[in-house]
SEMIKE-19549 format. One record per atom (N, C-alpha, C, O): residue in one letter; x, y, z. Coordinates in steps of 0.001 Angstrom, whole numbers, padded with zeros to 6 digits, always signed. Example, Ala and Ser with C-alpha at 12.3 -4.5 7.8 and 13.67 -1.06 7.14 Angstrom:
A+013190-005690+007800;A+012300-004500+007800;A+013200-003300+007800;A+014236-003319+008465;S+012850-002250+007080;S+013670-001060+007140;S+012900+000030+007870;S+013409+001138+008039;
END
This chain:
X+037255-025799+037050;X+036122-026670+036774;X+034806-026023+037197;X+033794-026120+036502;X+034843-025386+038310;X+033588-024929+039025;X+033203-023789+038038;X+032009-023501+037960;X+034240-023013+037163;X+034112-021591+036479;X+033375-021982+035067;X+032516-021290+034522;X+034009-023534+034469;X+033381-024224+033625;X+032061-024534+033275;X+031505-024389+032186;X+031590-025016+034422;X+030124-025501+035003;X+029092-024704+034915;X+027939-024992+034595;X+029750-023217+035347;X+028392-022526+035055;X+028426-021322+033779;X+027654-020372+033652;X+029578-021701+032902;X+029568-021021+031798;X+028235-021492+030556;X+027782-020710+029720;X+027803-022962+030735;X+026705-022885+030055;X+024958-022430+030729;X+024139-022444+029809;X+024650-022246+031410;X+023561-021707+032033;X+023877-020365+032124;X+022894-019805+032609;X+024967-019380+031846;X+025043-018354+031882;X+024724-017879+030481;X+023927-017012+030123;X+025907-019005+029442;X+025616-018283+027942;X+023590-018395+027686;X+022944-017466+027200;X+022923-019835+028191;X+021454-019471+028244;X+020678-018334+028668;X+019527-017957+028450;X+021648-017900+029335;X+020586-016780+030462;X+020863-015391+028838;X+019976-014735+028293;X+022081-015393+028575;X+022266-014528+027625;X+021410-014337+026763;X+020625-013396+026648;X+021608-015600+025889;X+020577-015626+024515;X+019201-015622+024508;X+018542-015377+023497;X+018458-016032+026222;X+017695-015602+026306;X+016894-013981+026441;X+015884-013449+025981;X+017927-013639+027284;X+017946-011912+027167;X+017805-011218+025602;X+016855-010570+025164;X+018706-011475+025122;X+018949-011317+023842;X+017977-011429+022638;X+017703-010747+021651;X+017480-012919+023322;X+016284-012980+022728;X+014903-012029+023123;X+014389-011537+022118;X+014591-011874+023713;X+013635-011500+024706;X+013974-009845+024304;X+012953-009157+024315;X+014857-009327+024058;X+015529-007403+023700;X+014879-007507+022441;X+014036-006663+022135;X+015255-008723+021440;X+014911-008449+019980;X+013306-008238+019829;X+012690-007293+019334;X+012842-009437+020423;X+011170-009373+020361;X+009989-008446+020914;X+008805-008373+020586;X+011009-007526+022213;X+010616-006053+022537;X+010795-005031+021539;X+010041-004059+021510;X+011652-005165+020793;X+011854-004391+019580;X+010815-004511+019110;X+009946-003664+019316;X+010678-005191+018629;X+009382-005770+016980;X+008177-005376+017500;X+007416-004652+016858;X+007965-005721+018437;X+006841-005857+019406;X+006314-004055+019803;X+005119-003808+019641;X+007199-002962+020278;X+006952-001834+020221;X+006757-000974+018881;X+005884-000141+018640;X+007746-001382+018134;X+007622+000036+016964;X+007492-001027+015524;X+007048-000479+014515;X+007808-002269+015441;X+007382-002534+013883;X+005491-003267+013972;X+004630-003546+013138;X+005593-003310+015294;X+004059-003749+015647;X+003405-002845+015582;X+002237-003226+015654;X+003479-001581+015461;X+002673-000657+016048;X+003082+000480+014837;X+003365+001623+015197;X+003097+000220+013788;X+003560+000327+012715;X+002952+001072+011687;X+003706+001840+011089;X+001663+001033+011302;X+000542+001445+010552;X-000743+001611+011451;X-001031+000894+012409;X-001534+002787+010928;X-002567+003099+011727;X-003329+004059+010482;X-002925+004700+009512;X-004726+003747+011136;X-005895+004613+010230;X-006809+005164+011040;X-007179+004547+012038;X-007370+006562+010693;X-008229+007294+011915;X-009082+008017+011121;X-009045+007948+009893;X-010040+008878+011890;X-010926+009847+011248;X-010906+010911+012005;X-010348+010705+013083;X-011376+012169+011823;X-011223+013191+012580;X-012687+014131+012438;X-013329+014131+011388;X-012912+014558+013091;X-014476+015671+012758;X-013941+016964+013278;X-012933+016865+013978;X-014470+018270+013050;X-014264+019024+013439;X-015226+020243+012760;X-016394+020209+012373;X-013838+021755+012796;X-014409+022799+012119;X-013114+023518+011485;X-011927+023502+011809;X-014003+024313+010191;X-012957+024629+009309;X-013330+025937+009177;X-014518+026221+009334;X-012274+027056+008833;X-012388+028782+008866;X-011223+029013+008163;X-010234+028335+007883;X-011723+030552+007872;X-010417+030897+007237;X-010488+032577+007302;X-011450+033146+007817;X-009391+033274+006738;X-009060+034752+007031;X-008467+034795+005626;X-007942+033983+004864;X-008851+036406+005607;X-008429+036787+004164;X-008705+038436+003917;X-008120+039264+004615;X-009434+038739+003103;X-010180+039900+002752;X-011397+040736+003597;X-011463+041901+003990;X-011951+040049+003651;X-013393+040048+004503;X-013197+039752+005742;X-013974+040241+006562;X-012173+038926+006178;X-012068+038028+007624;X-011015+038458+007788;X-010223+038360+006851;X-010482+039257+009333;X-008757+039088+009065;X-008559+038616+010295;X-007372+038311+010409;X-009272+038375+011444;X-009248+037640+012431;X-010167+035917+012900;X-011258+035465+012554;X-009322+035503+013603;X-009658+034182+013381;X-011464+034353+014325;X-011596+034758+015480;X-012352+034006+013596;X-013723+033819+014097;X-014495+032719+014510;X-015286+032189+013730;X-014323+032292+015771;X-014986+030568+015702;X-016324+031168+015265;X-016507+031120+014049;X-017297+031722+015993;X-018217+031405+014690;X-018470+031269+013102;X-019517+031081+012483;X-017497+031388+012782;X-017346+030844+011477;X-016703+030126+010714;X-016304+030046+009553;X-016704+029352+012182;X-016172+027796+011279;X-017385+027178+010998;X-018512+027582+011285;X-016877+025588+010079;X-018370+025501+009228;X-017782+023508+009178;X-016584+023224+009163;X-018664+022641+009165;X-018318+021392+009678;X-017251+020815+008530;X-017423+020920+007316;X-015970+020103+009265;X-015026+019425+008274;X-014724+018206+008916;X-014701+018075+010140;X-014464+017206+008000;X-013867+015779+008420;X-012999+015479+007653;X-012959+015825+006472;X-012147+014756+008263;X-010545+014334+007478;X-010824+012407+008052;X-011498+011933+008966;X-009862+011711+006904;X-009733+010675+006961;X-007608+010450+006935;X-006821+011181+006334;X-007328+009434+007646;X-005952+009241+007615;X-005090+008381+007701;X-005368+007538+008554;X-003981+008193+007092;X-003219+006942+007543;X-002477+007383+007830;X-002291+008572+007573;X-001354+006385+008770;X-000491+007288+009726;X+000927+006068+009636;X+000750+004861+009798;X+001911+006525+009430;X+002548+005083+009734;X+003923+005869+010383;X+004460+006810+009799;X+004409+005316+011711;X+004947+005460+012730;X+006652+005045+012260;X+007024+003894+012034;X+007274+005919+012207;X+008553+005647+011916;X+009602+005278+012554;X+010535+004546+012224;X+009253+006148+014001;X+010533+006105+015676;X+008621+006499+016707;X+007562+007073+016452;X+009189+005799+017752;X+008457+006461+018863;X+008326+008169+018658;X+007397+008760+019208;X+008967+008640+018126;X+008698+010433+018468;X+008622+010853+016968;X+008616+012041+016648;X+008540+009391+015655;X+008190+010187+014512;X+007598+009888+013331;X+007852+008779+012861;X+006921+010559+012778;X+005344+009623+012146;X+005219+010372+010694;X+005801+011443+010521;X+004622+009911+009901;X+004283+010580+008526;X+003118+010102+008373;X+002858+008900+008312;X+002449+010878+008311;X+000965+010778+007729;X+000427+011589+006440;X+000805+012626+005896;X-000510+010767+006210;X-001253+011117+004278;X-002767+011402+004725;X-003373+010617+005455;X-003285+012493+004269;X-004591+012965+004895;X-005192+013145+003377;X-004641+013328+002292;X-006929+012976+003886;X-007932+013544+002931;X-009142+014006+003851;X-009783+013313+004641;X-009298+015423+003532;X-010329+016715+004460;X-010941+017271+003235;X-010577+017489+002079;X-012093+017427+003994;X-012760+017981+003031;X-014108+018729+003905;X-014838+017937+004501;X-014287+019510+003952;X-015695+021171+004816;X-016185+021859+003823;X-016450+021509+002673;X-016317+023180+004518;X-016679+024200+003694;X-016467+026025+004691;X-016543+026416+005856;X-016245+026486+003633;X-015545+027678+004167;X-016573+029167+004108;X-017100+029545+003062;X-016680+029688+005070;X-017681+030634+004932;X-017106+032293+005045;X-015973+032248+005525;X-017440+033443+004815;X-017188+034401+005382;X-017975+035259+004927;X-018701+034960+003979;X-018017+036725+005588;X-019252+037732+005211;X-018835+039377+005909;X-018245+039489+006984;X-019197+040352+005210;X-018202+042073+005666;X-019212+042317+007157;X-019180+043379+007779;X-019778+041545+007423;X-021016+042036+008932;X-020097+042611+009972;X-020477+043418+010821;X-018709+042099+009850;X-018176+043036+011070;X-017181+044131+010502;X-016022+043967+010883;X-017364+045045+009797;X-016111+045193+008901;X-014481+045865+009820;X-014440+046570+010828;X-013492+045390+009117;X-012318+046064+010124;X-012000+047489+009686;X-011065+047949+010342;X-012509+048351+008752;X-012287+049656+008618;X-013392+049976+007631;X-014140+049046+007330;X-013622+051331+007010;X-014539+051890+006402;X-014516+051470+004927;X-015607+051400+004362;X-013329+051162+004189;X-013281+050376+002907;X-014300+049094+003484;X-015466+048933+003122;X-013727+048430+004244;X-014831+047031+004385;X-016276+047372+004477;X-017096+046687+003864;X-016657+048431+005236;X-018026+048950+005617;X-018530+049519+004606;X-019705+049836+004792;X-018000+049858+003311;X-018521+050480+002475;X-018722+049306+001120;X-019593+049465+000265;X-017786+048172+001121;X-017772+047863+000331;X-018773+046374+000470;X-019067+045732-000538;X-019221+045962+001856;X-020413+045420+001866;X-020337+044423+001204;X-021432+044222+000678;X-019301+043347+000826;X-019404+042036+000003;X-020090+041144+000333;X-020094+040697+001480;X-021167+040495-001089;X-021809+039579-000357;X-021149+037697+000583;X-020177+037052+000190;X-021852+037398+001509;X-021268+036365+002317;X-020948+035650+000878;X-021375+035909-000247;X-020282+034920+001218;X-019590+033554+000610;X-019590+032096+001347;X-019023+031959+002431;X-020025+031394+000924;X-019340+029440+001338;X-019175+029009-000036;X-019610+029386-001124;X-018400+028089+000377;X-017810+027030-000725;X-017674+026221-000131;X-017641+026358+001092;X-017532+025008-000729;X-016680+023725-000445;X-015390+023702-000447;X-014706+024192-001346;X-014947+023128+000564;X-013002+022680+000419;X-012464+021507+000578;X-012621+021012+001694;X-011819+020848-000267;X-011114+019657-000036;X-009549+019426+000140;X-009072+020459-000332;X-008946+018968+000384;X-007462+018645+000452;X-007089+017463+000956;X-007459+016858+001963;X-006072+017137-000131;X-005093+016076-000280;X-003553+016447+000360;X-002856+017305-000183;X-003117+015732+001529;X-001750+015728+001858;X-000931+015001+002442;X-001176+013813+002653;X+000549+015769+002927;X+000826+014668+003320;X+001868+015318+004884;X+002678+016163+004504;X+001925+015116+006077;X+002892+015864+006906;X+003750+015187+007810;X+003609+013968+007712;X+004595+015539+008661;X+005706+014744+009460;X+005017+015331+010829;X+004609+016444+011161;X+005071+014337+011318;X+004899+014785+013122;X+005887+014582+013842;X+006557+013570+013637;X+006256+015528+014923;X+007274+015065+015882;X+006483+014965+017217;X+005905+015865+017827;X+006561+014085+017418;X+005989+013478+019342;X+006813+013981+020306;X+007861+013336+020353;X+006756+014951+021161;X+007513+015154+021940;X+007863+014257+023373;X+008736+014622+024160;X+007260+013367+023516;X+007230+012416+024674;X+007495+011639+024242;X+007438+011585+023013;X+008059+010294+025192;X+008262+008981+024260;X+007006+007862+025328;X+007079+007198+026362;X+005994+008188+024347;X+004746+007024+025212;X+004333+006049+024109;X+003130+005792+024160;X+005011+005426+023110;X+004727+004346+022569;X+005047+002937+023288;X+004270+001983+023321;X+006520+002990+023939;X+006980+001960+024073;X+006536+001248+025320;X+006778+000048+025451;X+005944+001880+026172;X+005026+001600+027276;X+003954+002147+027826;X+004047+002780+028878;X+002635+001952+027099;X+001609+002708+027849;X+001381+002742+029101;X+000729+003664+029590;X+001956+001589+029946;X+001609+001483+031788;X+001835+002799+031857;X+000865+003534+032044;X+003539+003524+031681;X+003773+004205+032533;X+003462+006164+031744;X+003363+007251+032312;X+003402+005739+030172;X+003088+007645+030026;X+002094+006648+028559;X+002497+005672+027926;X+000910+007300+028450;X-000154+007146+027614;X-000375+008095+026683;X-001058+007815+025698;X+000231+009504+026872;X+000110+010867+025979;X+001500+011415+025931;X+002509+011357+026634;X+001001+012165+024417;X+002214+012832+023652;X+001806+014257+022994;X+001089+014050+022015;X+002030+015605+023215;X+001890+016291+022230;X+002708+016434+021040;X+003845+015963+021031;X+002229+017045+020033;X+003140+016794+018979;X+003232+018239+018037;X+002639+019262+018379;X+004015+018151+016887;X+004103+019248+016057;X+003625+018377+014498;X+003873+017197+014252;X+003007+019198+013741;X+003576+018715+012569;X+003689+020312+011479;X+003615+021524+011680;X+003966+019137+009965;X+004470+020321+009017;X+003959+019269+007944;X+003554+018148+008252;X+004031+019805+006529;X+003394+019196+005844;X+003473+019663+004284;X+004007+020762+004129;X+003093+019100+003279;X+002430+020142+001945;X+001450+019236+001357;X+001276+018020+001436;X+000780+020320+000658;X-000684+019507+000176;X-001132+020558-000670;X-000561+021649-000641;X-002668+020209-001863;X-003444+020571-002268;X-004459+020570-001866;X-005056+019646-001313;X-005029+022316-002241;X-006294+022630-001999;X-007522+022135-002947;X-007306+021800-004111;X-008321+022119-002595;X-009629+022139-003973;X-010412+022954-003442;X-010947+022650-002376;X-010746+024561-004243;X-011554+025187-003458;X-012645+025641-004533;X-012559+025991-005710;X-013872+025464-003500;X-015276+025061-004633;X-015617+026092-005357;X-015372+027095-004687;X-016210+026474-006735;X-016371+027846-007333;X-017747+028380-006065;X-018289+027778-005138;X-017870+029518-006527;X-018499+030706-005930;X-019538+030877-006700;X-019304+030706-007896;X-020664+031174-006403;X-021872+031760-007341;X-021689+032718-008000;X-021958+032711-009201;X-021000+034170-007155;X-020560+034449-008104;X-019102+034924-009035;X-017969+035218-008654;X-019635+034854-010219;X-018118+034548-010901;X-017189+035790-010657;X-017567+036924-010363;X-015766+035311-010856;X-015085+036252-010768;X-014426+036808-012190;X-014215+036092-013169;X-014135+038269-012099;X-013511+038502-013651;X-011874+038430-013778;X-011103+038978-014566;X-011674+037589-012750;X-009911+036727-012828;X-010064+036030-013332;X-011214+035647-013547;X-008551+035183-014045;X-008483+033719-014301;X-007946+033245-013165;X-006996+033908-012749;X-008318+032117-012405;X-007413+031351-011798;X-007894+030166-011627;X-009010+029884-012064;X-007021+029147-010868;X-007150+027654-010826;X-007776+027393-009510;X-007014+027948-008719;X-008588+026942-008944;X-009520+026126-007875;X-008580+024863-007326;X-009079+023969-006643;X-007446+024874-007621;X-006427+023675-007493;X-005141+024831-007052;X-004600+025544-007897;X-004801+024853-005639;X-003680+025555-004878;X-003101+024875-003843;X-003819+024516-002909;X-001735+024593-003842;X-000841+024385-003144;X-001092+024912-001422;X-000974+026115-001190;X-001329+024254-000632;X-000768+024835+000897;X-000080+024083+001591;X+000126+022943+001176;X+000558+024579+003046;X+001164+024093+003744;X+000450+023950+004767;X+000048+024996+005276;X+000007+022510+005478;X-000387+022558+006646;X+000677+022424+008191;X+001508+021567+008489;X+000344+023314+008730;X+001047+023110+010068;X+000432+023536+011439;X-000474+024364+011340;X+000730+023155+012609;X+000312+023038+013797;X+000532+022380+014902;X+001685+021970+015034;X-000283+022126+015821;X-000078+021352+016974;X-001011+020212+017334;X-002147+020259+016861;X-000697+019265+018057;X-002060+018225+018503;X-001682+017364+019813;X-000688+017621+020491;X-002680+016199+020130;X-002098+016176+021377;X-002966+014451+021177;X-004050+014079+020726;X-002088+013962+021631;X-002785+012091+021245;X-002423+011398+023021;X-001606+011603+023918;X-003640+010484+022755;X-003998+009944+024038;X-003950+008235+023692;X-004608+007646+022835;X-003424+007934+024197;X-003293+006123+023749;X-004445+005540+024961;X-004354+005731+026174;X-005510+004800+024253;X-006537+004308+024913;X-006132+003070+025514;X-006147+002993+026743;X-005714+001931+024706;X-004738+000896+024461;X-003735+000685+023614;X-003075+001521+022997;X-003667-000288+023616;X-002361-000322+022551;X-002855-000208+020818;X-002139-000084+019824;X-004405-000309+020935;X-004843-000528+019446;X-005245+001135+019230;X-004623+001923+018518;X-006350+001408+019975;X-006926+002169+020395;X-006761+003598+020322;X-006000+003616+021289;X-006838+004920+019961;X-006431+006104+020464;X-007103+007128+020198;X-008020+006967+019393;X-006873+008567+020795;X-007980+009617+020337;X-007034+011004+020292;X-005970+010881+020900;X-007232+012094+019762;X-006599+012890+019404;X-006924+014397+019302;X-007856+014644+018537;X-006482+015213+019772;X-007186+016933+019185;X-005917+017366+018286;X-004872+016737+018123;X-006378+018877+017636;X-005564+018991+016809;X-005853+020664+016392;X-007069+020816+016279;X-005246+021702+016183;X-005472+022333+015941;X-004328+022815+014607;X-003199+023026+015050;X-004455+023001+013162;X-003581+023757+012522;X-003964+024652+011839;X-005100+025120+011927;X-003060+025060+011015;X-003187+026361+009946;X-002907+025848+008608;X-002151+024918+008328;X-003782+026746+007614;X-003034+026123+006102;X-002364+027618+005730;X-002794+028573+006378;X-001451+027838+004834;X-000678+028971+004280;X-000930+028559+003475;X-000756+027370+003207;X-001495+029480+002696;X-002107+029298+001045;X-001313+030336+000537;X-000808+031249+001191;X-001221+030107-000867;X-000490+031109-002065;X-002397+031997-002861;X-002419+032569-003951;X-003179+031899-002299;X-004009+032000-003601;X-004885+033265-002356;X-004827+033144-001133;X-005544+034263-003011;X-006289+035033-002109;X-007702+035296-003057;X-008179+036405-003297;X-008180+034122-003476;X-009659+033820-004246;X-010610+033117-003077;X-011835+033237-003077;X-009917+032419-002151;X-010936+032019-001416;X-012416+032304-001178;X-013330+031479-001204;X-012519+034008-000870;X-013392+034542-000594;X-013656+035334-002058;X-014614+036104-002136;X-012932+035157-003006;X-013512+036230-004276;X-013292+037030-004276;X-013749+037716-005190;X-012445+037646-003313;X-011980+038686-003500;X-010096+039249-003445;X-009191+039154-002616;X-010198+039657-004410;X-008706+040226-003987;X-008495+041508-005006;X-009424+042299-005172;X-007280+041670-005654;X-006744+043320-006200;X-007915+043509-007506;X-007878+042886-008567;X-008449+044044-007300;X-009374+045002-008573;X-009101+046334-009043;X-008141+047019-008689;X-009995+046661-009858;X-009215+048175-011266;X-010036+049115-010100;X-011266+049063-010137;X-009299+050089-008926;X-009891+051283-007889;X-010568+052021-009297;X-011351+052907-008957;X-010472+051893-010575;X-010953+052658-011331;X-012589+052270-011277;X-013171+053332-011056;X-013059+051743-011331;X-014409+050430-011203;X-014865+051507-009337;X-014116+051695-008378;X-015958+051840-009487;X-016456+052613-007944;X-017093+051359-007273;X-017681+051653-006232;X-017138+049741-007670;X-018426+048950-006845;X-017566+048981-005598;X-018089+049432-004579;X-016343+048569-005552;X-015219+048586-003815;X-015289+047365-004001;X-014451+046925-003213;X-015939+046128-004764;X-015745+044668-004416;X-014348+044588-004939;X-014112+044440-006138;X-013512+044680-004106;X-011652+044195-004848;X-011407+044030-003039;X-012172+044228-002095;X-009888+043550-003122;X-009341+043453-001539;X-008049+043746-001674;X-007547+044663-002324;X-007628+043071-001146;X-005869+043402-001014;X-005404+042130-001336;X-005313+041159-000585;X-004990+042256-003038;X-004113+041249-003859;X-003019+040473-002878;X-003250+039295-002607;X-001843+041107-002347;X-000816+041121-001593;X-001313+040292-000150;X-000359+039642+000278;X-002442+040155+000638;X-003140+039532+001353;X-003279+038455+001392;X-004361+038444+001978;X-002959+037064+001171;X-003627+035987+000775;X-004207+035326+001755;X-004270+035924+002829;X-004747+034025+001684;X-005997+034003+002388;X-005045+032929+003270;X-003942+032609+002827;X-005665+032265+004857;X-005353+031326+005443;X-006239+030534+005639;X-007347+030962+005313;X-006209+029267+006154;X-007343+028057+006663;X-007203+027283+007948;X-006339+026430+007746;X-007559+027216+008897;X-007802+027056+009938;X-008698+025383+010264;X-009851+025143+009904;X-007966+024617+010867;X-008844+023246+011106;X-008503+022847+012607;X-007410+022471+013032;X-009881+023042+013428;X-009629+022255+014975;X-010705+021155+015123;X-011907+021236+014874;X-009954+020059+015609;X-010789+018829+015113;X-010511+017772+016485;X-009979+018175+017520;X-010893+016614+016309;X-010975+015874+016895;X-011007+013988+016549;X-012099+013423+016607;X-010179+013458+016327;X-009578+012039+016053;X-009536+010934+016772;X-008825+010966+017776;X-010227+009767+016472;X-009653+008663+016764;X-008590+007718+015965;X-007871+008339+015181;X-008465+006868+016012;X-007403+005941+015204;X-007110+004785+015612;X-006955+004755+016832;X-006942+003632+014998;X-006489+002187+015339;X-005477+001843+014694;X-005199+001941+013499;X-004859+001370+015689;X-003447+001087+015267;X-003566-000667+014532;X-004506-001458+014606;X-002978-000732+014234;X-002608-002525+013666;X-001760-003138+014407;X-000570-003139+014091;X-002116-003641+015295;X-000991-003966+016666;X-000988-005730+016238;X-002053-006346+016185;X+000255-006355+015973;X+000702-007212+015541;X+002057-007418+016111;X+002778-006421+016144;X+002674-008883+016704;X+003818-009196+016962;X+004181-010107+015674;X+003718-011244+015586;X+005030-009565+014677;X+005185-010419+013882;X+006762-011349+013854;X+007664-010892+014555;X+006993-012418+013173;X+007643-013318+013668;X+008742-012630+012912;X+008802-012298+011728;X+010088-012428+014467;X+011478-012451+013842;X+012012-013327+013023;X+013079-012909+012573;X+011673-014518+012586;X+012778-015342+011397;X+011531-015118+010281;X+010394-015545+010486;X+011939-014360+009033;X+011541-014542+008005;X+012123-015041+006999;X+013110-014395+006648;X+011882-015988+006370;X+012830-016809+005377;X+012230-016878+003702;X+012439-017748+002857;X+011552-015823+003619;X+011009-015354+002446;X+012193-014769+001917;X+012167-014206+000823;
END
């Protein structure tokens, strides 16, 4: 009888638990679910003319983003960036470059994409106790890279495929709240960036580069983002 008695205040204590596990669920990762940010920074690149990475010549870029959170440690995000890319032979890396004196270049650059992040920490599910995560991501996307003054005697498309990848590092302000650095790389297929690539050695001007070379892109930036922090109701009867 006595074992009886307290079998119902126990099964309560249960379903309350139970209850109370489910709504920590919802409450960490389907609450915290979608997010949108902006980022400022600087954008560079290496190629022909450039073969080392030059902060002075990065040139101002901003990206816009949505982000939607899959697991505490894993996220897919859809980006739109858009700068401008500069370079010029003023430092040259051997005597072909020094002789061949190309004039500077900028353009405009835009890109559309999309990449996976992995969070290496798990600081979603409680900011009290860890608030930051570095992360990896990987990605693919399109370039848009702006024509050049002057023309080139190639055909090619201003519309190229890259891969963005890198590292970053996110700081949870609150639970809505957050800010972010970021540093990656793009791997491009195309080595027009700068206008230059394989030309006829028959031609004496030296404006050609190394076809086989292609160019890279470089973005270190800086992000905030708001999350959509919502407890939404476990019984849906839709």
């Amino acid at each position: 009888m006595f074992s009886i008695s307290l079998s119902f205040p126990y099964s309560k204590l249960i379903a309350v638990l139970g209850f109370a596990t489910f709504m920590f669920y919802f409450n960490t990762v389907e609450a915290q679910k979608y997010e949108v940010g902006l980022g400022i920074g600087g954008l560079t690149y290496t190629g022909d003319m450039v073969k080392e990475y030059r902060i002075e010549n990065n040139r101002p870029a901003g990206m816009a983003f949505f982000r939607m959170n899959l697991k505490d440690y894993l996220s897919v995000r859809a980006h739109i960036m858009g700068g401008f890319l500069y370079g010029d032979d003023e430092k040259p890396i051997d005597a072909f470059a020094d002789a061949r004196n190309a004039p500077a270049f900028g353009i405009s650059y835009f890109e559309l994409g999309g990449t996976v992040e992995y969070y290496f920490l798990d600081f979603r599910k409680n900011i009290n106790l860890l608030r930051w995560s570095p992360y990896f991501f990987l990605g693919l996307g399109a370039g848009f890279f702006g024509q050049h003054d002057t023309p080139s005697s190639e055909n090619y498309s201003n519309i190229q495929p890259v891969v963005p990848l890198g590292i970053g590092f996110k700081y949870l302000l609150n639970r809505e709240w957050s800010v972010g650095m970021e540093a990656g790389i793009r791997k491009t297929f195309f080595d027009y960036a700068d206008n230059l690539s394989g030309g006829d050695p028959l031609i004496k001007d030296l404006q050609y580069g190394n076809k086989y070379d292609t160019d890279w892109l470089y973005f270190i930036g800086f992000s905030v983002s708001y999350t959509f922090y919502t407890i939404p109701c476990p019984f849906d009867f839709n």
